[in-house]
FIKOLZA-1660 file (N, C-alpha, C; in steps of 0.1 Angstrom, whole numbers, plus 5000, padded with zeros to 4 digits):
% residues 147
   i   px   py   pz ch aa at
   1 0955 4766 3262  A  X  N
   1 0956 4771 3276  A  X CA
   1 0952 4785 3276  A  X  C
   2 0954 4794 3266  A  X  N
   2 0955 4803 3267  A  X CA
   2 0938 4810 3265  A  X  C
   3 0933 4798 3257  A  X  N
   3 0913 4797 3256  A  X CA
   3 0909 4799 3271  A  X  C
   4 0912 4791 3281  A  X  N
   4 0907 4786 3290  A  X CA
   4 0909 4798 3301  A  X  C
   5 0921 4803 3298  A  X  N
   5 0926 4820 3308  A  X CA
   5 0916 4823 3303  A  X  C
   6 0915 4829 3298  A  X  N
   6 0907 4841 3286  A  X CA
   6 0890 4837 3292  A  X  C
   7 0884 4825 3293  A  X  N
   7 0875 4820 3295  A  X CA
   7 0867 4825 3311  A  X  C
   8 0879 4818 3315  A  X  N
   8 0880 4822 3335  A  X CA
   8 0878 4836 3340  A  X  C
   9 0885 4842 3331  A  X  N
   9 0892 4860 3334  A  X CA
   9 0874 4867 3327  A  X  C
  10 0868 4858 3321  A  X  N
  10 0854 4864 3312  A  X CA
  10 0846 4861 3322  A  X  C
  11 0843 4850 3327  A  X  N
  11 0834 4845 3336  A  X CA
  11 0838 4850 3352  A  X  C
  12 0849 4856 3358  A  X  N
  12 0854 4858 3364  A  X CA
  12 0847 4872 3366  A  X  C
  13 0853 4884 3356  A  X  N
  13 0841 4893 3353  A  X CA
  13 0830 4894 3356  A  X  C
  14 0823 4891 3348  A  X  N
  14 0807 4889 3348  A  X CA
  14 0803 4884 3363  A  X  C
  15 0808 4875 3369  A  X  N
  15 0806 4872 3387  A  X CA
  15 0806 4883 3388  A  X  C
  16 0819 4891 3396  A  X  N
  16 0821 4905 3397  A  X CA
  16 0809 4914 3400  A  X  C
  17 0808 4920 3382  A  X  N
  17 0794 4925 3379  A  X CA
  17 0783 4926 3384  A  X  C
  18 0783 4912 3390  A  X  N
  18 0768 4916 3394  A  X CA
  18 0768 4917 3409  A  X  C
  19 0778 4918 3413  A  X  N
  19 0783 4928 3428  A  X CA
  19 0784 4943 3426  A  X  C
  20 0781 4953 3435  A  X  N
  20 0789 4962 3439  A  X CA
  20 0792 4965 3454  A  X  C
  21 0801 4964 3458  A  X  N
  21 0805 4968 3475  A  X CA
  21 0809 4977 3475  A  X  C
  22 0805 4984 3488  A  X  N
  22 0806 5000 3495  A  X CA
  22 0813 4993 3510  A  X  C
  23 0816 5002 3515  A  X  N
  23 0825 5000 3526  A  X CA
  23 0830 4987 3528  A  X  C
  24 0827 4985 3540  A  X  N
  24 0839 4973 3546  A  X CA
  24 0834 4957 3534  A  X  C
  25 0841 4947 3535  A  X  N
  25 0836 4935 3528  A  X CA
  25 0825 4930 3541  A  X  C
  26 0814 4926 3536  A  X  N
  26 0806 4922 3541  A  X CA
  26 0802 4907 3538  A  X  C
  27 0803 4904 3527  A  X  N
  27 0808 4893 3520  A  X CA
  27 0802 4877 3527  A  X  C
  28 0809 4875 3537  A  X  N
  28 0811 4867 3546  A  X CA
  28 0800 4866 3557  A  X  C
  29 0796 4875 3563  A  X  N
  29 0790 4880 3578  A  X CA
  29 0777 4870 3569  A  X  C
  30 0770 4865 3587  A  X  N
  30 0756 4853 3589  A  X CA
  30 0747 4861 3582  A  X  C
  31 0737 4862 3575  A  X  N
  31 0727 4868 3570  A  X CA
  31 0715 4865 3581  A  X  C
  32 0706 4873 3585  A  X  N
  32 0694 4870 3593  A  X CA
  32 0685 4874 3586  A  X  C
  33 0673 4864 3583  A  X  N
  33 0663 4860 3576  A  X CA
  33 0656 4873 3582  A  X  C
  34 0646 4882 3574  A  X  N
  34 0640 4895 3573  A  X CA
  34 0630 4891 3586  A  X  C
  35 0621 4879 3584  A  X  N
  35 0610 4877 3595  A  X CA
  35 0615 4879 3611  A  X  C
  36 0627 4877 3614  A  X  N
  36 0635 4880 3624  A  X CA
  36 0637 4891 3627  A  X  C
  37 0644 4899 3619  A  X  N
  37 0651 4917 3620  A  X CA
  37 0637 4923 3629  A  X  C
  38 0620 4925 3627  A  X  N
  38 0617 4930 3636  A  X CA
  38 0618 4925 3648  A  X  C
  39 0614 4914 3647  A  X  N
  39 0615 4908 3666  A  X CA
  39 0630 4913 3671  A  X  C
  40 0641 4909 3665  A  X  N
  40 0652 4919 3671  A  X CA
  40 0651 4930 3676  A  X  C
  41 0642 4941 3664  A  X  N
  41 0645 4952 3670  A  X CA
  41 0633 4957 3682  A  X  C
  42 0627 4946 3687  A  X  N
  42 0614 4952 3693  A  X CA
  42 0621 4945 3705  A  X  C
  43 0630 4936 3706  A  X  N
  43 0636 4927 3718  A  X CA
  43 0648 4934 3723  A  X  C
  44 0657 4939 3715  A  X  N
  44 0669 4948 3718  A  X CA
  44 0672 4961 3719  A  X  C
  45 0678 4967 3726  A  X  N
  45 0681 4982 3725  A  X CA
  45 0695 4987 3713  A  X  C
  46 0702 4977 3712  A  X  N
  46 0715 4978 3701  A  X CA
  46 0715 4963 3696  A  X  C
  47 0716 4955 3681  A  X  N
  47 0723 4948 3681  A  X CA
  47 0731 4950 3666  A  X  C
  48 0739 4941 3667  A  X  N
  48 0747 4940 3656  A  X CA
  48 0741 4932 3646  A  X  C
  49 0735 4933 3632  A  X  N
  49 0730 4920 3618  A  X CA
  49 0733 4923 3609  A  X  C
  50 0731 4914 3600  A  X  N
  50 0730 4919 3581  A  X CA
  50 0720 4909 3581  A  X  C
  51 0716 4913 3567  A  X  N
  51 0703 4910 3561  A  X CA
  51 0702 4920 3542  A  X  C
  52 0696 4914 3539  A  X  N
  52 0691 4917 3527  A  X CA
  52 0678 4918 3523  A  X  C
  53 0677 4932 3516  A  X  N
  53 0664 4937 3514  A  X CA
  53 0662 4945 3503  A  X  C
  54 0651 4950 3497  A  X  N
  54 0647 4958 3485  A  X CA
  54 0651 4970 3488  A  X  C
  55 0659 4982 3483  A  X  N
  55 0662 4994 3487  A  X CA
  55 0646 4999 3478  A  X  C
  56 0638 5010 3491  A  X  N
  56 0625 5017 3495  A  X CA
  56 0627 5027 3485  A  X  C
  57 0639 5035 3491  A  X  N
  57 0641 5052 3492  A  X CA
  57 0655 5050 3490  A  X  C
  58 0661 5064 3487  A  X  N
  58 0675 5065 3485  A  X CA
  58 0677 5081 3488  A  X  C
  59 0685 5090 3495  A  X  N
  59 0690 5101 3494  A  X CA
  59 0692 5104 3476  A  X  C
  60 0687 5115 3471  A  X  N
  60 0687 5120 3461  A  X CA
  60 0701 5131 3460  A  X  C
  61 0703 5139 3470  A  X  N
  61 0714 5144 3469  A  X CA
  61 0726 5140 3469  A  X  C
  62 0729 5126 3475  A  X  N
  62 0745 5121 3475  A  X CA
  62 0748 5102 3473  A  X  C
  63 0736 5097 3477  A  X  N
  63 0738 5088 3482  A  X CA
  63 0737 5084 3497  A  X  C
  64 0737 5090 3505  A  X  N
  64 0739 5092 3516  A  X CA
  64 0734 5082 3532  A  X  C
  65 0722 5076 3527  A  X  N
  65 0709 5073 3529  A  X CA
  65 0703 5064 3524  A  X  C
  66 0702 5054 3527  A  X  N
  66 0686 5041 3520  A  X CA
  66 0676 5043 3530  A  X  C
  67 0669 5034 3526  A  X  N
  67 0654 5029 3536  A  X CA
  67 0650 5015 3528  A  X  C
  68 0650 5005 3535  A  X  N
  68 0651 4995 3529  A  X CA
  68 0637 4982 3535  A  X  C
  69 0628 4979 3523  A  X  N
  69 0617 4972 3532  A  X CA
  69 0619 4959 3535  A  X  C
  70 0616 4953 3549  A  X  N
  70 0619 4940 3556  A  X CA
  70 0605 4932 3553  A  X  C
  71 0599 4940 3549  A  X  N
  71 0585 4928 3551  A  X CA
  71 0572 4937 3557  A  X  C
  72 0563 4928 3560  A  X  N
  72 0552 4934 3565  A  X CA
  72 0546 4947 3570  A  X  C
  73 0555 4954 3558  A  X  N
  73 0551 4972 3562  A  X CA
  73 0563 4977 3572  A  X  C
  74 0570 4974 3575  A  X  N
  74 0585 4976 3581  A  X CA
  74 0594 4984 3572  A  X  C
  75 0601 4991 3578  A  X  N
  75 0616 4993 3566  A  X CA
  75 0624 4997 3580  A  X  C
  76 0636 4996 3573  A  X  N
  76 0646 5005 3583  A  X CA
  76 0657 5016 3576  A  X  C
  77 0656 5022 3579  A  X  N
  77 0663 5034 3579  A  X CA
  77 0681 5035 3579  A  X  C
  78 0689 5034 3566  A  X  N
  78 0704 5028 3570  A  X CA
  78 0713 5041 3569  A  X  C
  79 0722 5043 3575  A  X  N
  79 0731 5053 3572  A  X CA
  79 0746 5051 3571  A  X  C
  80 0752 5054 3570  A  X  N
  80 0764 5044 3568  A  X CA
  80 0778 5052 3577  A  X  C
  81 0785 5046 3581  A  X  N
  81 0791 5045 3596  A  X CA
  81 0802 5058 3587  A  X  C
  82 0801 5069 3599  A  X  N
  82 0813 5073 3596  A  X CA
  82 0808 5081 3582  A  X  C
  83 0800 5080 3575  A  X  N
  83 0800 5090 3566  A  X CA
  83 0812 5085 3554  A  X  C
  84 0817 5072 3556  A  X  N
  84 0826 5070 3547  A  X CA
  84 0829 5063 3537  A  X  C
  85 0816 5066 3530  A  X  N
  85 0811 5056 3519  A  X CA
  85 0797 5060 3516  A  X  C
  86 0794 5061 3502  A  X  N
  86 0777 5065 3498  A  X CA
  86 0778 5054 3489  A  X  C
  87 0759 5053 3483  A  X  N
  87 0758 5043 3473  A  X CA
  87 0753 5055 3463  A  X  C
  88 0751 5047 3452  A  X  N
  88 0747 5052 3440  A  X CA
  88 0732 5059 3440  A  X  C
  89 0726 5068 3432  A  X  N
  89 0716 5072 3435  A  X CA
  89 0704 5067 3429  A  X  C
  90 0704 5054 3419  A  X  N
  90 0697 5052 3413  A  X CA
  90 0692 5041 3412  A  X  C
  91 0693 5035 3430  A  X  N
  91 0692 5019 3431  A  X CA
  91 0677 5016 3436  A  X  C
  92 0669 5025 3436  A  X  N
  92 0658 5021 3441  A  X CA
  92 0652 5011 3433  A  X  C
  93 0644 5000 3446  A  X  N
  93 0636 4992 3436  A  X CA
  93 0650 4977 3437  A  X  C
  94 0658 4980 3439  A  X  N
  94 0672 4972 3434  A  X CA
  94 0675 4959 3447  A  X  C
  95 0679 4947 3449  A  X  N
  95 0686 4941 3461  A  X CA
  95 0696 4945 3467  A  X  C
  96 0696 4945 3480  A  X  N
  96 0708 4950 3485  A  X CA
  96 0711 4943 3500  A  X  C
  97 0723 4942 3509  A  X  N
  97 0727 4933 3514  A  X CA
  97 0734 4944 3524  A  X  C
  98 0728 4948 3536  A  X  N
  98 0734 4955 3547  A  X CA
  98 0745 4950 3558  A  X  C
  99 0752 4949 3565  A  X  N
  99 0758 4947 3579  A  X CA
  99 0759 4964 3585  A  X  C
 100 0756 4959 3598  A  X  N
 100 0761 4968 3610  A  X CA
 100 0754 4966 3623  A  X  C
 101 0752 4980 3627  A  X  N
 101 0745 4983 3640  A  X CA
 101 0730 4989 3640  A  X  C
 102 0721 4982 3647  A  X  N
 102 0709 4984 3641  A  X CA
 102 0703 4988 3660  A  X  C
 103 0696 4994 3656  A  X  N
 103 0688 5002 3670  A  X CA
 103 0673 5009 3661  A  X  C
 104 0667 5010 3675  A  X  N
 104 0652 5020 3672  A  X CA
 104 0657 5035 3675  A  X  C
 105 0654 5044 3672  A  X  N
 105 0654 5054 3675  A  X CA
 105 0640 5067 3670  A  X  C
 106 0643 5074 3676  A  X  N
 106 0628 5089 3670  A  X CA
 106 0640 5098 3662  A  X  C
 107 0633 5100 3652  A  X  N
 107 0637 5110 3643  A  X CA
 107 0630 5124 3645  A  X  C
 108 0639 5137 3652  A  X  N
 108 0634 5147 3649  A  X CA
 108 0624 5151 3640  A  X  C
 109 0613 5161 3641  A  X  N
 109 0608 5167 3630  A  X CA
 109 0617 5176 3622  A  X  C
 110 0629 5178 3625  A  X  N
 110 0634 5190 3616  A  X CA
 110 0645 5182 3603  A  X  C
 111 0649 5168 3611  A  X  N
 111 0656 5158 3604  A  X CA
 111 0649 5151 3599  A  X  C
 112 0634 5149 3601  A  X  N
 112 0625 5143 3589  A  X CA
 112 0624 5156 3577  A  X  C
 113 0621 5166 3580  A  X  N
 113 0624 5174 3570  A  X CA
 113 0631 5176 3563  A  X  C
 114 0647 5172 3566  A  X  N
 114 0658 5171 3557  A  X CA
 114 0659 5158 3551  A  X  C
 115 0652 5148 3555  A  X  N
 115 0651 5133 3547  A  X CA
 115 0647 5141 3534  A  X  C
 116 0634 5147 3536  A  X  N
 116 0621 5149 3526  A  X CA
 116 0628 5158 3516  A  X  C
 117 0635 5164 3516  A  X  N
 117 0645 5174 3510  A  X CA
 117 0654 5166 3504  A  X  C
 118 0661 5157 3508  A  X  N
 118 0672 5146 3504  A  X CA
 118 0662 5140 3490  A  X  C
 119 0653 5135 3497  A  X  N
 119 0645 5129 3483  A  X CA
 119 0636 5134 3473  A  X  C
 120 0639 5148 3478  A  X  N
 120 0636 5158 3467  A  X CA
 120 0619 5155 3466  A  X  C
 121 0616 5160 3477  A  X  N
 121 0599 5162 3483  A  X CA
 121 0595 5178 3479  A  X  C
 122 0586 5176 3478  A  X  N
 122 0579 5191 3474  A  X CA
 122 0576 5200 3489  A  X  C
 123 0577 5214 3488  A  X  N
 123 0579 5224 3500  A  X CA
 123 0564 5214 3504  A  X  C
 124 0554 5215 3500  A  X  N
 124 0539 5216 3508  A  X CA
 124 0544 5197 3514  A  X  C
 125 0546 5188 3507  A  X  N
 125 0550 5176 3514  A  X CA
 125 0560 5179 3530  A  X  C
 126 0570 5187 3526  A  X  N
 126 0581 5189 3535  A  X CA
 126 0570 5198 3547  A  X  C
 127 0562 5211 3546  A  X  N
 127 0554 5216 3557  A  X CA
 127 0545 5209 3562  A  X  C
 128 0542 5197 3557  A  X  N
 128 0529 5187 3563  A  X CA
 128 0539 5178 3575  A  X  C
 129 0549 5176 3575  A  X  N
 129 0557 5171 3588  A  X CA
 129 0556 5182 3599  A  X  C
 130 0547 5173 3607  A  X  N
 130 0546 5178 3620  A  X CA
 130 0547 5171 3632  A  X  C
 131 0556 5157 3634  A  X  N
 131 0556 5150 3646  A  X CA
 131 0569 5140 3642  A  X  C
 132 0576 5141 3652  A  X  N
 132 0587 5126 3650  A  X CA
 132 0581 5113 3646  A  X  C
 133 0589 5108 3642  A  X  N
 133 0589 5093 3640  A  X CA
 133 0596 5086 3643  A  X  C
 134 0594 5073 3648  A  X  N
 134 0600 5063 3652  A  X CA
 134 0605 5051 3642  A  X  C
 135 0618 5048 3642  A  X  N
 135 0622 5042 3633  A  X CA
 135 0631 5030 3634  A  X  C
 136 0636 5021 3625  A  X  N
 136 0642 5006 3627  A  X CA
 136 0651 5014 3620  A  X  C
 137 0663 5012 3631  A  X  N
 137 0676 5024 3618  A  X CA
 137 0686 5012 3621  A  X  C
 138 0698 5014 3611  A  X  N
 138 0707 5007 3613  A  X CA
 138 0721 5016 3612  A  X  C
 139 0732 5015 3611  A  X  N
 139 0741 5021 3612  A  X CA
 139 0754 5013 3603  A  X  C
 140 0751 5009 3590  A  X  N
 140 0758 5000 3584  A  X CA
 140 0773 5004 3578  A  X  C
 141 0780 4992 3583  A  X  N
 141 0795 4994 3579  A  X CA
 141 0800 4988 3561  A  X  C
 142 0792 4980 3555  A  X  N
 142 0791 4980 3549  A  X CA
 142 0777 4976 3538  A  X  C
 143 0775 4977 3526  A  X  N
 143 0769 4975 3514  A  X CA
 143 0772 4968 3503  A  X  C
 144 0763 4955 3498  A  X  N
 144 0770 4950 3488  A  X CA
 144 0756 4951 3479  A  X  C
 145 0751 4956 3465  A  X  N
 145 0742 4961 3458  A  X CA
 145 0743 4947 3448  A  X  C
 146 0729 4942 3445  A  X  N
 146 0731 4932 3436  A  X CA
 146 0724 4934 3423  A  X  C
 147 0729 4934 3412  A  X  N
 147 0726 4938 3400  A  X CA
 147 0714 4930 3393  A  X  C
% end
């Protein structure tokens, strides 16, 4: 009996593992298929999804920040609600699994600047921004990173 604990409590682990969650459990929430997320966001002014996607980019100074690509030259831009929770800094390239509030919005030139700075862009990259951008952002309550 005591094989068989020992066994569960190993394998029990290693499931685990190959999770990491940041904020809320997201766990549970409908996943919407990538091919969809743009028609959402070209059809709605606010909505609520999760989805899963390849983390792009990552804030280099905190965690702070992803940018995550959906597909056909898309990404969206995630921040995380409240500032109450960062991911690790060295997940680019990695799967990862968003929920929240997702909207279009234009990004300042001076807050594109400080993206470029976050990802540790060189001054002449950072002075070549010269115009807002328009972006698929989301506003995510939680992150679950898959190993």
């Amino acid at each position: 009996m005591k094989r068989i604990y020992i066994l569960f409590l190993i394998f029990t682990v290693s499931i685990n593992a190959q999770k990491l969650k940041f904020g809320d459990d997201i766990a549970n929430e409908k996943i919407t298929i990538n091919s969809k997320i743009e028609t959402l966001y070209k059809s709605k002014e606010k909505f609520n999804t999760s989805f899963k996607a390849k983390v792009k980019d990552v804030c280099q100074m905190k965690g702070c920040w992803i940018k995550l690509d959906i597909g056909n030259n898309n990404e969206v831009m995630v921040s995380f609600k409240d500032y109450a929770f960062f991911v690790p800094k060295d997940i680019k390239g990695k799967d990862v699994m968003v929920s929240g509030e997702a909207y279009t919005r234009t990004i300042p030139i001076e807050e594109l600047k400080h993206y470029a700075r976050d990802r540790g862009d060189s001054e002449t990259i950072i002075e070549s921004i010269k115009k807002p951008k328009e972006v698929y952002s989301l506003t995510a309550k939680g992150v679950i990173l898959y190993d």
